[in-house]
N, C-alpha and C positions, 0 to 999 in steps of 0.2 A: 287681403288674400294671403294664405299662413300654407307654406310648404310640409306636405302631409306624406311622408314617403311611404310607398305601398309592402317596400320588403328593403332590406339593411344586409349587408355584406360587413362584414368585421374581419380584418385581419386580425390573427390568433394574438401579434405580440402587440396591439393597440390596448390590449385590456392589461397591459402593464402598466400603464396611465391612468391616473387618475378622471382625464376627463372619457377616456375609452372607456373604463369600469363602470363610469358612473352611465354613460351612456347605452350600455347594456343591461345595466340593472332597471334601467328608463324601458325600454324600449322592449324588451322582454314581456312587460307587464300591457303593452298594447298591442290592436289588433292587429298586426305587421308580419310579415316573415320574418323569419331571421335568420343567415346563413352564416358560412364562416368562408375565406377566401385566403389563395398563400400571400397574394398580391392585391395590393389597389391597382397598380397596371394592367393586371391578365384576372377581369371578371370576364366568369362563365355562368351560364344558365338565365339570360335573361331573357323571358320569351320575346314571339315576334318572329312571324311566316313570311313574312315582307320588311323592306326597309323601314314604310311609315310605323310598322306594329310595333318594331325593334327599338326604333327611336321612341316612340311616343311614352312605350314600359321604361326606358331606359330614362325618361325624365321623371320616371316616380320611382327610382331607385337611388340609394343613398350609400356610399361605400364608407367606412370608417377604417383607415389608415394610417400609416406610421411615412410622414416624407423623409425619406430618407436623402436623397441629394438634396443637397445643401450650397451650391452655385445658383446664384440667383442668374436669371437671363436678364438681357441691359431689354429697357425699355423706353427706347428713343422716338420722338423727340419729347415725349411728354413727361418719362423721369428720366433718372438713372438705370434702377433696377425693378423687377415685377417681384412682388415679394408675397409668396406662394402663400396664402390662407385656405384656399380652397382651388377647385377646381368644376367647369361648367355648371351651371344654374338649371331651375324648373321652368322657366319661361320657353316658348315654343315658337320663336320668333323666325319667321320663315327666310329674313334675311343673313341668318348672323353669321359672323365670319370663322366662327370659329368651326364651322362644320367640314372644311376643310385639313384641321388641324387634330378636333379630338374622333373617337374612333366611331365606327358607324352608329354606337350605344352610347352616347355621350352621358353615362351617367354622371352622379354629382356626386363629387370624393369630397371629403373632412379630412383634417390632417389634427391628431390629436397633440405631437410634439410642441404647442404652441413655445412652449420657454422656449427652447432647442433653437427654434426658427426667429425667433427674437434675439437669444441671443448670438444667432449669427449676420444677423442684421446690425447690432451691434459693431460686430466687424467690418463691414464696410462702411460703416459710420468712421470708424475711426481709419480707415486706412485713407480716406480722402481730407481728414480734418486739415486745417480751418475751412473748407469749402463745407458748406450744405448739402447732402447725400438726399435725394428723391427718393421715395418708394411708390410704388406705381398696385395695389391691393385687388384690382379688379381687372387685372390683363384676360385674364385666361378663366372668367368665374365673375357672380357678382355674390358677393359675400355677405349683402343683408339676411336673403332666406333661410338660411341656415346657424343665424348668428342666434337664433334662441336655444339652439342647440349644443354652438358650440363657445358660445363669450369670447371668440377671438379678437371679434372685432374691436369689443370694448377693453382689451388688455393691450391691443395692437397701439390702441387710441393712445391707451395711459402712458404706453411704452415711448411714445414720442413726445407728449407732455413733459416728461422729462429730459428729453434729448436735447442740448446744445443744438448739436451739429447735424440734427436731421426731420426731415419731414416726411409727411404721411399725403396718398391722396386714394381716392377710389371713386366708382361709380354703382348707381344701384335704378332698378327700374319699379326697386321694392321700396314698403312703406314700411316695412315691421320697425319703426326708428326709435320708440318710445325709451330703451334702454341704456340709448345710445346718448341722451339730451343730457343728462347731470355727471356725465364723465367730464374728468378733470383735461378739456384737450390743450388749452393754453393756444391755439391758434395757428398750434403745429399741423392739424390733419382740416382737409381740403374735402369736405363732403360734395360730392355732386351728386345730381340727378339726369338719369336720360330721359328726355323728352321728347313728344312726337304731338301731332295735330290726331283727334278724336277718329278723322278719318284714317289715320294711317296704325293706328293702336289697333283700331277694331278690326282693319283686315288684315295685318300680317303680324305684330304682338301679341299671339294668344297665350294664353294664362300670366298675364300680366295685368297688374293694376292699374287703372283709366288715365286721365291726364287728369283731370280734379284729385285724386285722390295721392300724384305723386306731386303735385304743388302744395296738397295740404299739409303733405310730410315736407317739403322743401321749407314752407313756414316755419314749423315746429325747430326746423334743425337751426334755423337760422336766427330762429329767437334765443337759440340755445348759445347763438356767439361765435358756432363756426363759421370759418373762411369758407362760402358758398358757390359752385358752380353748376352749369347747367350744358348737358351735351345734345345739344340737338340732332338726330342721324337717327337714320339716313335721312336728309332733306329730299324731299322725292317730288318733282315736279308732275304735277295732274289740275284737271279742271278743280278752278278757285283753290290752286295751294295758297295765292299770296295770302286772301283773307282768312283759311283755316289757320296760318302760320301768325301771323298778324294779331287774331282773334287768343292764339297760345302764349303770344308776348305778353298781349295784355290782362290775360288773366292772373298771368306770375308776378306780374306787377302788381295789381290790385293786393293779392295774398302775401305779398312779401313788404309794400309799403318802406316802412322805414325800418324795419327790422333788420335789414343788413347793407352794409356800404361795402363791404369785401367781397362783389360777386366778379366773377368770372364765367364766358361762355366756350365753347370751341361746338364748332360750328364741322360737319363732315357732311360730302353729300353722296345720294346713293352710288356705287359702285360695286361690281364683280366679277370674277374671273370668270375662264369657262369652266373650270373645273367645280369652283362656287356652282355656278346655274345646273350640271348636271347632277349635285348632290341634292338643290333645292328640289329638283325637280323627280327626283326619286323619294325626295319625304313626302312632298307639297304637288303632286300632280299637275294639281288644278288651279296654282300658283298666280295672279295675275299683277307679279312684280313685273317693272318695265322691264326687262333685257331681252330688246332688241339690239342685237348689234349690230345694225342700220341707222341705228339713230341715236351711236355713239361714237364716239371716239377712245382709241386704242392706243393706251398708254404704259409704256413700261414703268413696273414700282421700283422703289429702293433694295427689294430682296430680288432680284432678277428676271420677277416673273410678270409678263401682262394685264391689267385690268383693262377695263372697259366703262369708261368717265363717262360723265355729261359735256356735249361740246362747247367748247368759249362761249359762244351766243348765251347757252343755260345758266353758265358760273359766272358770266358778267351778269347778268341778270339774276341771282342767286345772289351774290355778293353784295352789287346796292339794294338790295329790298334788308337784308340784315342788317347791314352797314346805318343806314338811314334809321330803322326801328328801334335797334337796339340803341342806339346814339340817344335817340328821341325818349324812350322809353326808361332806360337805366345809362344817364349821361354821366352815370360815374363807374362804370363797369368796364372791364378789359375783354376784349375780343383776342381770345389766343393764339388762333386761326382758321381758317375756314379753306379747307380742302375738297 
């Protein structure tokens, strides 16, 4: 599944760069819009008479920009810092969290400054040295879809292959990996996959790639020698989760065999705000994610604001069915944690 953008926004001074130049001379020549924009923050003209219409254009629109701020945001507890590649993805995933964050149009920005953004990563490599600096590449974005586009990821890779004092980590729900296996990463960058049960991909995952076909890239990457992880989430409790979840351990097992001993999981289980459920519910109608909140529990998060958990009963019982498989299954693998 290969991200096909239906029209392209270019700010004017991206085509100063080499990879904006080249990316216009590309894209020109196919059957695409092409517009020009002051900002990657402030796009206008993407149709859509409705929210679903707005969103849905808005994930086949591609924005090509200059980042300009250069303060990376801390990204606790899983790195240090998020270190901006891109910005939201083509997937239409009816739970994701970010819909509360990017704008009602969540298109998907490219940032062509890659040196620029390297080498201010640099910087905080070094203002913490001797300590090991995290980078956290898929905060806010998953950065495979776009990476045939834009080689960031595979310079981001190289960029930490040679780092002493720093590491690399991301997630992806994509397969385009092929580019990414013969990069020199040295065991500095931390490839995951998110993962989900066949049942939960095909109702709320859309235009994402199945659960066979993100284990058969999890293979590939981890023949390739990277430090391997896998994010399961939202863990979503319904009739026969254990054995659909159970049936997804052991497929990745099968496919990964002895190919890698450096795997890591983190485990998250489904969760939302209300302001989450009224955004869903203005893309997604007809939505039938759990949130009833009758039959949950209301929890304040770490940024001040309420979600809406699975109660003790669920996450005791969520925890040993993990706890037990994953032991069983990959008894040499770290569970990072399960929230």
């Amino acid at each position: 599944m290969s991200f096909q953008p239906k029209r392209i926004y270019f700010e004017q001074k991206a085509l100063d760069y080499p990879l904006g130049k080249n990316l216009y001379d590309f894209f020109r020549k196919q059957d695409v819009e092409l517009k020009f924009t002051g900002s990657h923050n402030r796009v206008t003209g993407i149709p859509g008479k409705n929210p679903q219409q707005g969103f849905m254009e808005a994930k086949r629109t591609l924005v090509v920009g200059i980042r300009r701020t250069m303060e990376f945001y801390t990204c606790k507890p899983s790195a240090h810092y998020q270190l901006p590649l891109c910005t939201s993805c083509p997937g239409k995933c009816e739970y994701c969290y970010l819909y509360t964050s990017l704008a009602k149009k969540p298109y998907i920005r490219i940032y062509v400054n890659i040196e620029e953004i390297l080498n201010k990563t640099r910087d905080y490599i070094e203002k913490r040295k001797p300590e090991t600096t995290l980078f956290e590449g898929a905060a806010t974005s998953d950065p495979v879809p776009v990476e045939k586009y834009t080689g960031s990821l595979k310079k981001t890779i190289e960029f930490f292959g040679q780092e002493k004092y720093g590491k690399f980590r991301f997630v992806t729900k994509f397969t385009d990996v092929d580019s990414l296996l013969d990069v020199e990463h040295r065991e500095k960058t931390t490839f995951r996959f998110s993962l989900n049960t066949a049942h939960i991909i095909e109702k709320y995952e859309h235009n994402t790639p199945d659960a066979s076909q993100r284990i058969e890239a999890a293979g590939k990457v981890a023949g390739a020698g990277y430090p391997i992880g896998f994010l399961i989430a939202p863990i979503i409790v319904y009739e026969n989760w254990k054995k659909d979840y159970y049936d997804l351990l052991e497929n990745l097992k099968e496919t990964l065999q002895k190919k890698s001993k450096n795997i890591s999981f983190e485990l998250i289980t489904h969760r939302y705000t209300a302001r989450a459920k009224n955004r869903i519910l203005e893309i997604f109608p007809q939505t039938t994610l759990p949130m009833n909140e009758v039959k949950r529990k209301f929890k304040y998060g770490q940024f001040g604001y309420g979600k809406y958990v699975y109660p003790k009963e669920n996450m005791q019982e969520i925890e040993e069915f993990f706890n037990e498989h994953i032991e069983k299954l990959f008894p040499e693998a770290e569970i990072k944690y399960l929230v």
